[in-house]
SEDOLO-948874 format. One line per 3 residues: number of its first residue (from 0); their letters; for each residue x, y, z of C-alpha. Coordinates in steps of 0.02 Angstrom, whole numbers. Layout:
NUM) a) X:Y:Z ~ ...
END
This chain:
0) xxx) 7580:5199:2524 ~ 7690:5081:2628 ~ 7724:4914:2523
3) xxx) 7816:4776:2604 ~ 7867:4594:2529 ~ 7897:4466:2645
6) xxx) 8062:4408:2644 ~ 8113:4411:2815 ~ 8048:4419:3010
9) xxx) 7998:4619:3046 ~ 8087:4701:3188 ~ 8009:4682:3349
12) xxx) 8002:4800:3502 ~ 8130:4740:3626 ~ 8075:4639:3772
15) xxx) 8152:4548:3889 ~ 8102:4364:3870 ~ 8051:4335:4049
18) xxx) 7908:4457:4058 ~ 7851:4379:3885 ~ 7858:4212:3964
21) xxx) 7754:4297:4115 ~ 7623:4372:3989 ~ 7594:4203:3919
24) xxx) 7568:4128:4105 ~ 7450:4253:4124 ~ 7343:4218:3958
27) xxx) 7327:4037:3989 ~ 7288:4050:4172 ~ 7162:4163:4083
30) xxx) 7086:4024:3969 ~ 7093:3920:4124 ~ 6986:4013:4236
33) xxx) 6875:4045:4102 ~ 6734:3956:4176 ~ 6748:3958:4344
36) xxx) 6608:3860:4384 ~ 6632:3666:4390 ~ 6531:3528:4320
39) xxx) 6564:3336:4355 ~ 6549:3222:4199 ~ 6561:3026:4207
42) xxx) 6744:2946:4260 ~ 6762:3089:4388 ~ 6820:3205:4282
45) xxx) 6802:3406:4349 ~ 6795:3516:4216 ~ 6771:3693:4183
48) xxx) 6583:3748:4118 ~ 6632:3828:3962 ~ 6532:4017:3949
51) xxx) 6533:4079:3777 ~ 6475:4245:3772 ~ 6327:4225:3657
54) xxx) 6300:4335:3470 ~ 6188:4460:3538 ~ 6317:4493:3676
57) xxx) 6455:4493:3553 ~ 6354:4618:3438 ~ 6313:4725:3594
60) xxx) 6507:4741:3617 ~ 6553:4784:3438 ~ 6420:4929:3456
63) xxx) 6470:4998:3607 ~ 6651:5000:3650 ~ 6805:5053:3527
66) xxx) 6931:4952:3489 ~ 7121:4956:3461 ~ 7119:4836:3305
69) xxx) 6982:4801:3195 ~ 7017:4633:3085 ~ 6894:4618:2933
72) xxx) 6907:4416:2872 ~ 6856:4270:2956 ~ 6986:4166:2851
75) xxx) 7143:4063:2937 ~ 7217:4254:2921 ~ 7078:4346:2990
78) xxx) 7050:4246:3157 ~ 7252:4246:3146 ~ 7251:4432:3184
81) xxx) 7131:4433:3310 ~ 7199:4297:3424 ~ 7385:4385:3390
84) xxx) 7315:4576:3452 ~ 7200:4479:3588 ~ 7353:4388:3646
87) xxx) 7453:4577:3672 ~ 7329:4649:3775 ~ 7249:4748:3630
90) xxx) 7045:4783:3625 ~ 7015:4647:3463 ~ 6850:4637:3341
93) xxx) 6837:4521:3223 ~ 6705:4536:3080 ~ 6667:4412:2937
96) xxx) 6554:4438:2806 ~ 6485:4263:2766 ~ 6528:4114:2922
99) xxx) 6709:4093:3009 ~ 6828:3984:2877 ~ 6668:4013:2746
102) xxx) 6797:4044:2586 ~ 6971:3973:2547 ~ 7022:3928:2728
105) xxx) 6882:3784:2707 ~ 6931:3730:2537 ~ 7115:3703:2525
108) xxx) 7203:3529:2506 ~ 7187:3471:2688 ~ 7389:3499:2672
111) xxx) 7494:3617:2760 ~ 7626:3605:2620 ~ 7529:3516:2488
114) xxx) 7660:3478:2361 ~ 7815:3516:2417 ~ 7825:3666:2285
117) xxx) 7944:3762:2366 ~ 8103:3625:2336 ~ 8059:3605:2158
120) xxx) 8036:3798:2137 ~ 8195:3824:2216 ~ 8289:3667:2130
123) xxx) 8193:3718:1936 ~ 8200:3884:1940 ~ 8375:3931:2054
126) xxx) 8263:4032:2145 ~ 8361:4007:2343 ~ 8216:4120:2423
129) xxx) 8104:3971:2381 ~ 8200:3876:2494 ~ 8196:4023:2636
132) xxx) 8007:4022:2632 ~ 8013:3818:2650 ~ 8111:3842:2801
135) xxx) 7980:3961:2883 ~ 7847:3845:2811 ~ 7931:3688:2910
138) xxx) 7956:3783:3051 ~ 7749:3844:3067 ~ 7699:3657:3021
141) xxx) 7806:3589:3168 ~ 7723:3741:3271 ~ 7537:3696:3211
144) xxx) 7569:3516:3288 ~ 7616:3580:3443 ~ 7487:3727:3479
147) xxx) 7350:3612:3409 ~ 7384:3431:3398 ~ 7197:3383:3385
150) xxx) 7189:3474:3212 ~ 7360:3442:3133 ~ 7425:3253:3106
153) xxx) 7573:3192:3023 ~ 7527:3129:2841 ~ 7654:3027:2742
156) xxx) 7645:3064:2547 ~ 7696:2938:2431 ~ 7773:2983:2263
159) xxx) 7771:2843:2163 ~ 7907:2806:2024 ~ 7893:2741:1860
162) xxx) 8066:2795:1800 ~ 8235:2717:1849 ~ 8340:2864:1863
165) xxx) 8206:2952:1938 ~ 8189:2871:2087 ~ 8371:2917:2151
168) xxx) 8347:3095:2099 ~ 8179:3110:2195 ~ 8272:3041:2344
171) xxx) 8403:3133:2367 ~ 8287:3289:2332 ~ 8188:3231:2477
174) xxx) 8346:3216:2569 ~ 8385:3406:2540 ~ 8220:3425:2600
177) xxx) 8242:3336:2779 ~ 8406:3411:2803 ~ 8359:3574:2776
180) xxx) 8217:3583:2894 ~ 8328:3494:3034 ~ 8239:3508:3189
183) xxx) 8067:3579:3105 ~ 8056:3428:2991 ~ 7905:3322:3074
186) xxx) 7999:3126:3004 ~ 8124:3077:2879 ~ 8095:3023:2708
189) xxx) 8127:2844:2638 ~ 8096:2713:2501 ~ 7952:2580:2481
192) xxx) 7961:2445:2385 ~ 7851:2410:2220 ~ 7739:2284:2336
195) xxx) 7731:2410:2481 ~ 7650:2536:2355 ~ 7518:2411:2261
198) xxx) 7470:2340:2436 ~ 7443:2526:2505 ~ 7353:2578:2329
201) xxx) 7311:2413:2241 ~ 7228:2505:2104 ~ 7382:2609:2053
204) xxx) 7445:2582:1883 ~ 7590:2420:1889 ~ 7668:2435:1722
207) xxx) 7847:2527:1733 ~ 7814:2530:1937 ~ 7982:2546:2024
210) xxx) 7930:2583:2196 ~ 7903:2747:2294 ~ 7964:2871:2400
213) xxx) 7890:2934:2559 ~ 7891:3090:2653 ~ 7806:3169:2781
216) xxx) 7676:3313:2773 ~ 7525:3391:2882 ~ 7351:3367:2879
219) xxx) 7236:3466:2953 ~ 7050:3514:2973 ~ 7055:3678:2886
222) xxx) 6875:3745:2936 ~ 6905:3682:3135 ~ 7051:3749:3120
225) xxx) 6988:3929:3094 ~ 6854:3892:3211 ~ 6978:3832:3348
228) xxx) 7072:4011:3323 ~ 6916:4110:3326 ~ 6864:4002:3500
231) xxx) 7030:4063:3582 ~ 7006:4249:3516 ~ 6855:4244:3591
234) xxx) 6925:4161:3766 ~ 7056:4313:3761 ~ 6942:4428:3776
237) xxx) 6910:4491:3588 ~ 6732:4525:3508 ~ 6683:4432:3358
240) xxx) 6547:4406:3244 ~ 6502:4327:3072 ~ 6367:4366:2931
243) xxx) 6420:4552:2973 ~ 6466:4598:2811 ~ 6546:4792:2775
246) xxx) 6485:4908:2684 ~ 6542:5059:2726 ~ 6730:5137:2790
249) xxx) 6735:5331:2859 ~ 6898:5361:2891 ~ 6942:5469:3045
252) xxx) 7105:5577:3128 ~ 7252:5441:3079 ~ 7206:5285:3056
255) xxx) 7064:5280:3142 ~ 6905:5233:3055 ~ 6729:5234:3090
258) xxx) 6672:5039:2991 ~ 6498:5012:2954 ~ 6417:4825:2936
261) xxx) 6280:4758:2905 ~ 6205:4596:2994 ~ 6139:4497:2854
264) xxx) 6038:4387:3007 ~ 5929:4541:3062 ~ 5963:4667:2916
267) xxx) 6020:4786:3025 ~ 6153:4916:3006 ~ 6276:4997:3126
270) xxx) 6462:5064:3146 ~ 6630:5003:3246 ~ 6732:5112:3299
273) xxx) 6927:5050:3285 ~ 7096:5141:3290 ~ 7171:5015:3167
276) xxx) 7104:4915:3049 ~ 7174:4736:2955 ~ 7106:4690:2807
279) xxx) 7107:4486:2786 ~ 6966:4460:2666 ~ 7055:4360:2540
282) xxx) 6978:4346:2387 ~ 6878:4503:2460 ~ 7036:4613:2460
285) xxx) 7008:4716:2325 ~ 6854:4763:2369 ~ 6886:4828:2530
288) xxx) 7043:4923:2459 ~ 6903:4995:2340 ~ 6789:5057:2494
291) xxx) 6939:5135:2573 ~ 7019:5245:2437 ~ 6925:5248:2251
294) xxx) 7039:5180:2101 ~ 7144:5092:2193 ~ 7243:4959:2079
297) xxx) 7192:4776:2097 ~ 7316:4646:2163 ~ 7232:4495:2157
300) xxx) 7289:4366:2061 ~ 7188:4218:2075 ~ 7201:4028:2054
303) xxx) 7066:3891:2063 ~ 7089:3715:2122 ~ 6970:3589:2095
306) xxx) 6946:3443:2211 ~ 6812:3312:2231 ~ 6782:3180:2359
309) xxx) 6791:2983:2315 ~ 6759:2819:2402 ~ 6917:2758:2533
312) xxx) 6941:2614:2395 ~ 7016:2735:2280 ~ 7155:2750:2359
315) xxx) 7245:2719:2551 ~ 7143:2731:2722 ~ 7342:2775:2803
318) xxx) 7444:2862:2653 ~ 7418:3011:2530 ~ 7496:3016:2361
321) xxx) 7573:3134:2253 ~ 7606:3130:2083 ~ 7693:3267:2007
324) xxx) 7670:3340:1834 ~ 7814:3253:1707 ~ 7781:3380:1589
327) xxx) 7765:3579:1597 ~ 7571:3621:1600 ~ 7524:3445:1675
330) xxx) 7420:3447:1809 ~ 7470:3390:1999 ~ 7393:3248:2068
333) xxx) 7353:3222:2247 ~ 7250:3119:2343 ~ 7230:3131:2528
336) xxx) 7150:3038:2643 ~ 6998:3126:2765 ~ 6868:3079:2850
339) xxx) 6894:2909:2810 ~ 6863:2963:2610 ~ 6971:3005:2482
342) xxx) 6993:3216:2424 ~ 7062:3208:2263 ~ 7108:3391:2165
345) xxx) 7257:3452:2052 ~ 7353:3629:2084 ~ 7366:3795:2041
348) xxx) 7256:3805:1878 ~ 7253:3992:1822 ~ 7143:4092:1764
351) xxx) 6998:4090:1899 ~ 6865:4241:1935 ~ 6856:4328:2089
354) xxx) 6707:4245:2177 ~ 6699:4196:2346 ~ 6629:4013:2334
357) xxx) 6652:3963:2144 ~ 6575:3833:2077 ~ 6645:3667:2021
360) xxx) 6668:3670:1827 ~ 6605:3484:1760 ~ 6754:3481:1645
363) xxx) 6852:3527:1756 ~ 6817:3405:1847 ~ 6797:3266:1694
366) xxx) 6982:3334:1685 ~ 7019:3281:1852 ~ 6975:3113:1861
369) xxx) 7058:3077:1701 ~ 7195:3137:1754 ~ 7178:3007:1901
372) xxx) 7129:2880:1805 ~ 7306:2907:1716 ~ 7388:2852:1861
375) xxx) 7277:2682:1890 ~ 7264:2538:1793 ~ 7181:2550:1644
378) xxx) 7028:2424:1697 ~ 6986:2545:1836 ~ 6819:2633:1833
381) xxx) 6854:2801:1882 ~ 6696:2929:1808 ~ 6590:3037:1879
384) xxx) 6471:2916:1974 ~ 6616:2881:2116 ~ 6614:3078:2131
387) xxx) 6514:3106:2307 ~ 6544:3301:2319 ~ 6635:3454:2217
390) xxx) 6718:3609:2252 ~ 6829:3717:2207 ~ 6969:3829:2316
393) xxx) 7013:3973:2266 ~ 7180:4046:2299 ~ 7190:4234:2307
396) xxx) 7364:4260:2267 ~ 7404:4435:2258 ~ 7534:4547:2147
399) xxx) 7615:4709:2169 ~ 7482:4863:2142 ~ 7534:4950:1982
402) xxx) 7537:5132:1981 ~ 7375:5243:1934 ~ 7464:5360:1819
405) xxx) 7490:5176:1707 ~ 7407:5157:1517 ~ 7232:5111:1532
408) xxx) 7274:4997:1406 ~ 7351:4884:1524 ~ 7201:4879:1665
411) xxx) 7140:4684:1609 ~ 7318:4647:1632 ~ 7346:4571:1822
414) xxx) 7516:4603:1893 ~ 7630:4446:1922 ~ 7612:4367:2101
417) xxx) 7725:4358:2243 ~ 7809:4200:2307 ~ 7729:4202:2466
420) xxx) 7609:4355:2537 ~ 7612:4531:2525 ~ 7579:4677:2638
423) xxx) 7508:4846:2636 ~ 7480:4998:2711 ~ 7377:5116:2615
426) xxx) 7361:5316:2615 ~ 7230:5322:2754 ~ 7315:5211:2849
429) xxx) 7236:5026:2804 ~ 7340:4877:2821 ~ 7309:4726:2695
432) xxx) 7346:4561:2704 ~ 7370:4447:2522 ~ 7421:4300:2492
435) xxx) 7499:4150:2602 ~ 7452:4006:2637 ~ 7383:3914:2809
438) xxx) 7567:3880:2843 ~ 7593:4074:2845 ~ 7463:4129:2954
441) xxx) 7525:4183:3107 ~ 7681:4245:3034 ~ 7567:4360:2937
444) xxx) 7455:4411:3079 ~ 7613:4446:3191 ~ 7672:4567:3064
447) xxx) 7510:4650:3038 ~ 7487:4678:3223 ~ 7673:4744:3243
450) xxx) 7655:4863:3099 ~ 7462:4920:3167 ~ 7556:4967:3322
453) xxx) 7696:5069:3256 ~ 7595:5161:3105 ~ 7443:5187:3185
456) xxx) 7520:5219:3387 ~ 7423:5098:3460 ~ 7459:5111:3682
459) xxx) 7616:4991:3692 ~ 7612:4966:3884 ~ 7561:4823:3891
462) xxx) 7601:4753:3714 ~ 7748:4644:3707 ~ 7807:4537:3520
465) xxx) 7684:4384:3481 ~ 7700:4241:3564 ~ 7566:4132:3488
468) xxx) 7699:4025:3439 ~ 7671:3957:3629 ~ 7504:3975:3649
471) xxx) 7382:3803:3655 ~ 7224:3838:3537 ~ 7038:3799:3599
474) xxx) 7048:3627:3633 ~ 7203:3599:3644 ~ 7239:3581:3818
477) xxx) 7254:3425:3915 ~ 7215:3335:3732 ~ 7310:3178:3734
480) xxx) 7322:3044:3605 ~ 7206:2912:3726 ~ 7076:3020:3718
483) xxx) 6955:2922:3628 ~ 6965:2783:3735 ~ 6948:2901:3871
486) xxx) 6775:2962:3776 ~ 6730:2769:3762 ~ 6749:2727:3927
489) xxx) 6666:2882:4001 ~ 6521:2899:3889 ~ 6485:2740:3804
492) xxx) 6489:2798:3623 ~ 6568:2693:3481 ~ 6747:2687:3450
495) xxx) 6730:2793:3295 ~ 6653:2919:3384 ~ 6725:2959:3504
498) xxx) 6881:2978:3369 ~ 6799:3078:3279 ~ 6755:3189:3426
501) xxx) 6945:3197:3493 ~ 7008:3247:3301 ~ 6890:3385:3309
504) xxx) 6863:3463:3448 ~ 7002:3399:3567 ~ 6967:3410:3737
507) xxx) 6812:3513:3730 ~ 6731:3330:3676 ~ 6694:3301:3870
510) xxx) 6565:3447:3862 ~ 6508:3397:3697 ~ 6450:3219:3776
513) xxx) 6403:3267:3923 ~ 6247:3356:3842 ~ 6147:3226:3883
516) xxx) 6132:3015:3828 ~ 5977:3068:3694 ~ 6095:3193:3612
519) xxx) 6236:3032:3569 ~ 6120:2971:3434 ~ 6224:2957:3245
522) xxx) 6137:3102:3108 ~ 6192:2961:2980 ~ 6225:2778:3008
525) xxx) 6390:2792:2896 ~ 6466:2928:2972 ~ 6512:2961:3148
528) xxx) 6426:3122:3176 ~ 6325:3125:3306 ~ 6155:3267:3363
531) xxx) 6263:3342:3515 ~ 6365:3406:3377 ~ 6221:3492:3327
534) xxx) 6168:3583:3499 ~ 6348:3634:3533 ~ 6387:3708:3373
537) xxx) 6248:3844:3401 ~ 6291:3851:3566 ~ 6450:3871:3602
540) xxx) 6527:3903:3403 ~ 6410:4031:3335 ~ 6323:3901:3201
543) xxx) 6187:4036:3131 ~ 6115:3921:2981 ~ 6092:3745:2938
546) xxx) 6244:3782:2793 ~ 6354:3857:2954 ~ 6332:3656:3022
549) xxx) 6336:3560:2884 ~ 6479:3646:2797 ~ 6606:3733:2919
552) xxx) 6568:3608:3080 ~ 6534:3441:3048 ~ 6610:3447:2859
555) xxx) 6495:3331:2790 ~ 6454:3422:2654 ~ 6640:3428:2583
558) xxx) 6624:3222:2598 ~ 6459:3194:2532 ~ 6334:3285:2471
561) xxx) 6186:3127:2442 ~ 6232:3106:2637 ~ 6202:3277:2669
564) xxx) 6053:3318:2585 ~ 5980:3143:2691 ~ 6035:3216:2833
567) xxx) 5988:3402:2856 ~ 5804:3374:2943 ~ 5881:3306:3080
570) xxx) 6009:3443:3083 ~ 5858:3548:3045 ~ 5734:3491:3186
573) xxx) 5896:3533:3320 ~ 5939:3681:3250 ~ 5747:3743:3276
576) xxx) 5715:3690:3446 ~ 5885:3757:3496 ~ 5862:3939:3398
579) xxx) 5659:3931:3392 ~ 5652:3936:3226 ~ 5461:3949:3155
582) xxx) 5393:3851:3013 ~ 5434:3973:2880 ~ 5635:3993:2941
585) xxx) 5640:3808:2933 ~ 5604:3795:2781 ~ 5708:3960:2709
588) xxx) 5848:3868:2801 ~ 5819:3714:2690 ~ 5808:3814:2533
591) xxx) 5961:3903:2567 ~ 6055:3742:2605 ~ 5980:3650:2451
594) xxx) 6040:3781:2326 ~ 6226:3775:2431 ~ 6230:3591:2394
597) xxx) 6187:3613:2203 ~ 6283:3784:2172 ~ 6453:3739:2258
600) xxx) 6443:3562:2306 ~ 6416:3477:2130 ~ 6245:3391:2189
603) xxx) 6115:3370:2038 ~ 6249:3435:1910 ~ 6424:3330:1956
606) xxx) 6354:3228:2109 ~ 6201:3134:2064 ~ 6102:3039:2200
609) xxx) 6088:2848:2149 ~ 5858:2824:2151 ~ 5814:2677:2287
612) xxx) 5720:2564:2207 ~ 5765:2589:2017 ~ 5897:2472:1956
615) xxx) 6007:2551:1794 ~ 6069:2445:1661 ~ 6251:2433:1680
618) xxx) 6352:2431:1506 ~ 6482:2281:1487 ~ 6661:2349:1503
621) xxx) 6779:2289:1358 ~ 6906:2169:1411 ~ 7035:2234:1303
624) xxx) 7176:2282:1349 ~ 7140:2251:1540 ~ 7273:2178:1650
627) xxx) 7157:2067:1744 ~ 7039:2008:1569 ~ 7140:1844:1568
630) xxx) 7076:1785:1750 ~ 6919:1829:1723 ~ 6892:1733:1601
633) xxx) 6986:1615:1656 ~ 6844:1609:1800 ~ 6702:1646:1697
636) xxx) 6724:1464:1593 ~ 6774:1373:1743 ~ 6626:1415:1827
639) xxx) 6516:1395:1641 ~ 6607:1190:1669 ~ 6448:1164:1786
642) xxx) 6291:1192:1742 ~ 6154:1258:1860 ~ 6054:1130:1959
645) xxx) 5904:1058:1872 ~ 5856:905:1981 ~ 5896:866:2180
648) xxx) 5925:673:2196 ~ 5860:615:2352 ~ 6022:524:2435
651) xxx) 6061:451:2629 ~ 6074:603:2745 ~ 6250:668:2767
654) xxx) 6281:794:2919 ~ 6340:957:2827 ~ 6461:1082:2908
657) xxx) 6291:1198:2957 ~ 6218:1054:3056 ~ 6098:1017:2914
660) xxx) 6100:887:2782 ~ 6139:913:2622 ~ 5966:853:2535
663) xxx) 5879:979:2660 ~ 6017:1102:2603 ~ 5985:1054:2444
666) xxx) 5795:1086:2458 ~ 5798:1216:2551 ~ 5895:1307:2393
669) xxx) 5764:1252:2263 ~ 5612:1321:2385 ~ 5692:1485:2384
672) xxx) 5734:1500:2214 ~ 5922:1509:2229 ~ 6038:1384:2136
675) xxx) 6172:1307:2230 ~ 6345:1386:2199 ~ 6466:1277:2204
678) xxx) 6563:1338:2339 ~ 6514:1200:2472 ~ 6535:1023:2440
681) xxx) 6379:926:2391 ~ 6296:827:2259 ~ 6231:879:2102
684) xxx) 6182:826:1939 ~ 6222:923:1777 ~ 6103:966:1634
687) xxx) 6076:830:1549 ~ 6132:692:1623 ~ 6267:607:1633
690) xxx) 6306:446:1501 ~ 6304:327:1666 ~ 6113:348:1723
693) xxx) 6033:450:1848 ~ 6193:433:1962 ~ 6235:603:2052
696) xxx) 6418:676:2004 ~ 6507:726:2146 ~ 6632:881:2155
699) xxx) 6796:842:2167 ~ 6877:880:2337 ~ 7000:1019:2270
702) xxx) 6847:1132:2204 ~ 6841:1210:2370 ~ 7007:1272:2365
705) xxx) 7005:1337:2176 ~ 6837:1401:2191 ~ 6903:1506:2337
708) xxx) 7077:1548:2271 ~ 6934:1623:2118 ~ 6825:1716:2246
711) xxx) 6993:1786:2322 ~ 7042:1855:2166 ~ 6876:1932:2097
714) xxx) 6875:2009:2279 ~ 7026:2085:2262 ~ 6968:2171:2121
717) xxx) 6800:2193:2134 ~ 6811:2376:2107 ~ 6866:2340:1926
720) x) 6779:2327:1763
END
């Protein structure tokens, strides 16, 4: 068995640099010419038809031919490989058990880095490879912008302070951090003031607030993301397909192996043939290291992160936050903005089971949002009812393999992960992928290709070192930052839209609108998903069930379950006219993404849908101890200083500012039942009356502008008990 830690770049063969420059020409005239018909859209644009070779053809292929590489794992990793050997000039297959991005690779932070843990690893512990493995990190963030800028924005993080000599500490941390990176560091860090941070996140805790410190992360669209790669493995010529799950692995001369799947669509059961084969399954790793050689040590060593999604007003619609743990065993805080909602969820908490798609733990998450509501003011309702959906990631860290001859006493024990990823090249000649994170992808599926080509002797005629590092993903090309305007002008959709379709699917939005003006209708008046989403995900993405859409392309289910679960008939009705699905798939589809809502979405259990129609009785917070109790009451007896209207005194009409007068104002009010408020100026007579007669009282002239100074302030914190 071959073992290898990564802790630096693998030799490569030696090439000269202008025939890999001339390779990469090739490939992207390639993905050009694609579709080599033409199609006009609205605004004159000519663009290429894009021909997706459909799943039957792609099954057909993995039947029929033999490939050089086989990569099992439709994870970040997975699709990683296959675009890496596709990109050489190697015959690629890609299978994946469940749908492409279906396990952690959908369920991470939304951050490339997430918590800058390898600077305080590396300052805490001493530990100076920490800070090689942030370098390679920066340096595959900076490359993610530029290969696919639709899917990877810049993020700023703010750390807020509470502690004086914190604050110059965290700074000049930060500054390590920016000068390290140099070149790969995306913008520098700096200070905010105390009234910078409460006007960015007016519900963060105020008491002890010295300011904050921001610096500059990632975000990206984890799930497009993987679908993106898969797109451009499939546009370089490799064969893929999902729900293909294995279950069987005869190995052959070398490393060749004859892999048997089965498609869990049809039920049926056949073989690939492959001279190498990557295994990128994840938290599947184990198990495929099982089918491949019997008693075979585990490696995994997984961790669970919980996150949940929360309304905007929870936090910042521009900035994330961080909030590190001030004690040892603390949780991490972060909040991060997407798709225009908040996804809160805490780090690294151990001790998780090896399942694919666990499910949110309710204390976990009670934990959670306490720990939140730690870092807000203390009035600030923060419970379960804000909670709109709830998942968990799981992160399958791996260890080194202990040896079989080892004390069975010592077989529950798991061995003690790597810093970064791990891999492996077993007897029979199988190379495993563990560990990493999305910023270590295609460093890890470089590596794996390079070593399936020297252990396995893989043709090298053609097959230079990776140069992914240049190459645009699916989508990618001719994107430009005006592109939704370019959407708005062309096709007359809303503003948010068309945003929405740039962030996620780049330039490929022109032949997502131009399906057709009946297919620009919204799934959901709150969010900006729109039906041609629908048709082009089983079209031209290989969307196989309703839980393939709701989950992995649209990514409305990791936002909202409620809106979800309203919207899936008319994702439904789509999906059947597009597929011909009968009466009795329609409604297994449903089922199937019903019980994915409930089992790892939080809905019924964590996320509970508010019933139209039935008011709840609300219980009255406790003003103690809340920083805004004084106001309000403040308000409360200002407001009890005038009683409600019990008589309208006919008077001479007086033009009002709405054209009327205020007697017909006046009467208009007591017709419809509602009591005047105060907020307008007009006559009225208190309860009983006053000690001078039946003479109206009028409202003094500076109500207006104390009433409204009131409304300002119960606005401003209307989210508050």
């Amino acid at each position: 068995m071959m073992l290898k830690l990564w802790s630096g770049s693998v030799t490569h063969s030696a090439i000269r640099q202008c025939k890999a420059r001339q390779l990469l020409a090739q490939s992207l005239c390639h993905l050009a010419q694609l579709g080599k018909e033409q199609t006009n859209v609205r605004g004159n644009h000519n663009l290429p038809l894009k021909i997706v070779p459909s799943r039957q053809d792609q099954l057909n292929a993995l039947k029929g031919e033999e490939f050089d590489v086989l990569v099992i794992g439709g994870g970040a990793v997975g699709c990683g490989c296959a675009v890496d050997s596709a990109c050489r000039g190697l015959k690629t297959a890609l299978v994946e058990a469940d749908d492409f991005g279906s396990g952690a690779s959908s369920r991470s932070s939304k951050l490339v880095d997430g918590s800058g843990s390898y600077l305080g690893t590396a300052l805490r512990d001493k530990d100076f490879e920490q800070l090689y493995i942030m370098l390679r990190m920066m340096s595959e963030r900076a490359t993610m912008l530029k290969i696919a800028p639709h899917l990877n924005r810049v993020q700023p993080m703010v750390i807020p302070m509470y502690s004086v000599l914190g604050m110059p500490f965290t700074w000049l941390a930060l500054k390590v951090y920016d000068f390290i990176s140099a070149a790969s560091n995306v913008r520098g860090s700096h200070c905010i003031s105390k009234e910078s941070m409460l006007y960015e996140f007016p519900l963060l805790k105020t008491k002890g607030l010295r300011g904050g410190i921001v610096y500059y992360d990632v975000q990206l669209d984890d799930a497009r993301m993987c679908m993106a790669l898969v797109m451009t493995a499939v546009a370089l010529g490799a064969s893929v397909g999902n729900h293909l799950k294995l279950v069987e692995m005869l190995p052959q001369g070398g490393c060749c192996r004859v892999v048997g799947v089965n498609d869990s669509l049809t039920g049926e059961t056949f073989y690939i043939q492959a001279k190498a084969v990557i295994n990128a399954t994840g938290a599947g790793t184990d198990a495929v290291r099982q089918l491949d050689e019997e008693g075979t040590p585990p490696i995994l060593v997984p961790t669970v992160d919980t996150y949940v999604s929360v309304p905007r007003y929870f936090g910042s619609g521009r900035y994330g936050l961080l909030s590190p743990s001030q004690k040892k065993g603390d949780p991490t805080v972060v909040m991060v903005p997407f798709e225009n909602h908040i996804v809160l969820g805490v780090h690294e908490e151990d001790g998780g089971s090896i399942s694919q798609s666990p499910a949110a733990d309710p204390e976990d998450v009670s934990s959670l949002l306490d720990a939140a509501k730690e870092k807000m003011e203390p009035c600030v309702e923060l419970g379960p009812c804000h909670v709109l959906s709830a998942w968990t990631g799981l992160r399958p860290k791996v260890g080194c393999p202990r040896d079989k001859k080892e004390d069975k006493e010592d077989d529950d024990k798991l061995p003690p992960p790597v810093s970064s990823y791990m891999i492996e090249v077993s007897q029979n000649g199988l190379i495993t992928l563990g560990g990493g994170r999305f910023s270590s992808y295609r460093v890890m599926a470089a590596e794996a290709v390079d070593l399936a080509i020297q252990t396995c002797g893989l043709c090298d005629d053609h097959v230079t070192s990776s140069w992914t590092e240049h190459l645009p993903l699916d989508g990618a090309q001719n994107w430009c930052c005006m592109l939704p305007l370019e959407f708005v002008q062309d096709y007359d959709v809303p503003m948010d839209v068309a945003q929405h379709i740039s962030d996620s699917y780049g330039y490929n939005g022109h032949a997502l609108l131009n399906q057709g003006q009946d297919m620009l209708k919204r799934l959901h008046p709150n969010f900006p998903y729109i039906e041609a989403e629908v048709k082009y995900a089983v079209r031209s993405e290989y969307a196989c069930s309703l839980v393939d859409v709701v989950a992995r392309r649209l990514r409305v289910a990791f936002v909202d379950a409620v809106a979800t679960l309203h919207m899936m008939p008319k994702v439904l009705k789509i999906m059947a006219a597009e597929i011909g699905w009968d009466e009795g798939e329609q409604k297994k589809q449903m089922a199937a993404a019903q019980e994915f809502l409930v089992r790892q979405m939080g809905l019924g259990g964590i996320v509970r849908p508010k019933m139209l129609g039935k008011s709840q009785p609300k219980t009255k917070a406790s003003s103690q101890g809340c920083c805004r109790a004084a106001a309000r009451k403040e308000a409360r007896s200002y407001s009890r200083a005038f009683a409600p209207v019990t008589a309208i005194h006919e008077e001479p009409l007086v033009p009002s500012r709405t054209g009327r007068s205020s007697n017909e104002s006046a009467k208009m009010s007591k017709i419809s039942g509602v009591f005047t408020t105060g907020i307008t100026q007009r006559s009225v007579v208190d309860s009983p009356l006053t000690a001078s007669g039946n003479q109206p009282r009028f409202i003094p002239s500076d109500w207006s502008d104390e009433k409204r100074h009131l409304i300002q302030t119960v606005w401003r914190n209307k989210f508050m008990c």
